[in-house]
C-alpha positions as CSV (number, residue, x, y, z in Angstrom):
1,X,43.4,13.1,9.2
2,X,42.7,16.8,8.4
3,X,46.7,18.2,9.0
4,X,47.4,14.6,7.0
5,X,45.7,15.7,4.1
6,X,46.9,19.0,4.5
7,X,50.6,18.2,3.9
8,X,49.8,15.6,1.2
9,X,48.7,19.0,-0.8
10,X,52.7,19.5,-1.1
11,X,54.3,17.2,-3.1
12,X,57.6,18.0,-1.7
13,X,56.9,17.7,2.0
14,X,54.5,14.9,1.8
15,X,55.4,12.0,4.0
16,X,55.2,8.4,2.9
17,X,52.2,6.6,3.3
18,X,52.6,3.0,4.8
19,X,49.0,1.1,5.1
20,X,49.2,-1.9,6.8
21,X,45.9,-3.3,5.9
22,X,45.5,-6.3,4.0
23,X,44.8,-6.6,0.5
24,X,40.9,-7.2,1.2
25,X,40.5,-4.2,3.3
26,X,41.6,-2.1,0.9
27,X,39.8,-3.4,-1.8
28,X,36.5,-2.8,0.5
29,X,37.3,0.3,1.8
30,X,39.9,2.0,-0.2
31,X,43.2,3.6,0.3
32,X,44.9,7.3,0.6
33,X,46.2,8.0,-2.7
34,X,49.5,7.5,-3.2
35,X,49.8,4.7,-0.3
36,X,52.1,2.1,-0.5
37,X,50.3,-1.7,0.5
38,X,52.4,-3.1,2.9
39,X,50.9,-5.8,5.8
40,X,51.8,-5.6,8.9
41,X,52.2,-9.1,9.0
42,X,54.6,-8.5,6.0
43,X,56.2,-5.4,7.3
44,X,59.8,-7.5,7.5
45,X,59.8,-9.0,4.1
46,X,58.9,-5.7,2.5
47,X,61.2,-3.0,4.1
48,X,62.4,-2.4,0.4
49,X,59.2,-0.4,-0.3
50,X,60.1,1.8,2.2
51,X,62.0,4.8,2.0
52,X,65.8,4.1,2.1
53,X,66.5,7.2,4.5
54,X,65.7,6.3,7.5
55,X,64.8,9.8,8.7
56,X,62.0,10.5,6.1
57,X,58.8,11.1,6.9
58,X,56.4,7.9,7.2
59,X,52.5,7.9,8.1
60,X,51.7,4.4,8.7
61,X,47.4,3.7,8.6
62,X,45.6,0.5,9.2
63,X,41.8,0.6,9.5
64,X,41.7,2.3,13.5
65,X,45.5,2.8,14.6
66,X,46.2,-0.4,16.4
67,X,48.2,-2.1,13.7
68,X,49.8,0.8,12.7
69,X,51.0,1.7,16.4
70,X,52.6,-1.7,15.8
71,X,54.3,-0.9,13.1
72,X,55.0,2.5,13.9
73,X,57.1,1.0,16.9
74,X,58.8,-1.6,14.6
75,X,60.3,1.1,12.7
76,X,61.4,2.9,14.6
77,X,63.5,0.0,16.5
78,X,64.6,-0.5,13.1
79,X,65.9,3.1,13.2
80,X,63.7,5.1,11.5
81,X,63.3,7.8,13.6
82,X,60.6,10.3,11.5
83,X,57.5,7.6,11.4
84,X,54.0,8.3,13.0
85,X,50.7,6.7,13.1
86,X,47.5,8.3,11.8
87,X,45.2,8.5,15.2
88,X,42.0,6.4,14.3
89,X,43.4,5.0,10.7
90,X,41.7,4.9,7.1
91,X,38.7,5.0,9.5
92,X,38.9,8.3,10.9
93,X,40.1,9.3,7.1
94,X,36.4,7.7,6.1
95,X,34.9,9.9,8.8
96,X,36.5,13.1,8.1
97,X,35.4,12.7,4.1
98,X,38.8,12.7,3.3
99,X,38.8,10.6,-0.5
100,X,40.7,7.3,-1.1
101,X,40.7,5.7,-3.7
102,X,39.8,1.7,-4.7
């Protein structure tokens, strides 16, 4: 979460941010700012929220990882070939006092 944060400071290099939670969660818990809401049980329907180049950079987040390992695989047999997973999720984000917003 930390380095995450880190390059979200610069606007030009930030990767996307793909959360896969549902709506509920992130009403509950909040989200990164800047985020883009899309559920993993959605992720098919909604690939026009994602970037259109396919090698930009994509963080996907759920609440712990396991969704967005999921995902994260999805892309990438979809071809995008610059996504990762934030280890532990909006959790770990929680942990580390990193803000989100609701």
């Amino acid at each position: 979460p930390a380095n995450l944060n880190t390059e979200l400071a610069d606007a030009a290099k930030a990767p996307v941010i793909v959360d896969v939670r549902t709506a509920d969660e992130v009403k509950n818990v909040g989200s990164i700012k800047g985020s883009v809401l899309v559920p993993v049980v959605d992720l098919w329907k909604n690939l026009d929220k994602l970037p259109k180049d396919k090698t930009a950079a994509i963080v996907i987040t759920c609440a712990s990882g396991h969704r967005g390992g999921f995902a994260m695989m999805a892309l990438r047999m979809n071809g995008y070939t610059n996504v990762r997973n934030l280890g532990g999720g909006v959790n770990a984000w929680v942990a580390a006092q990193l803000p989100v917003v609701k």
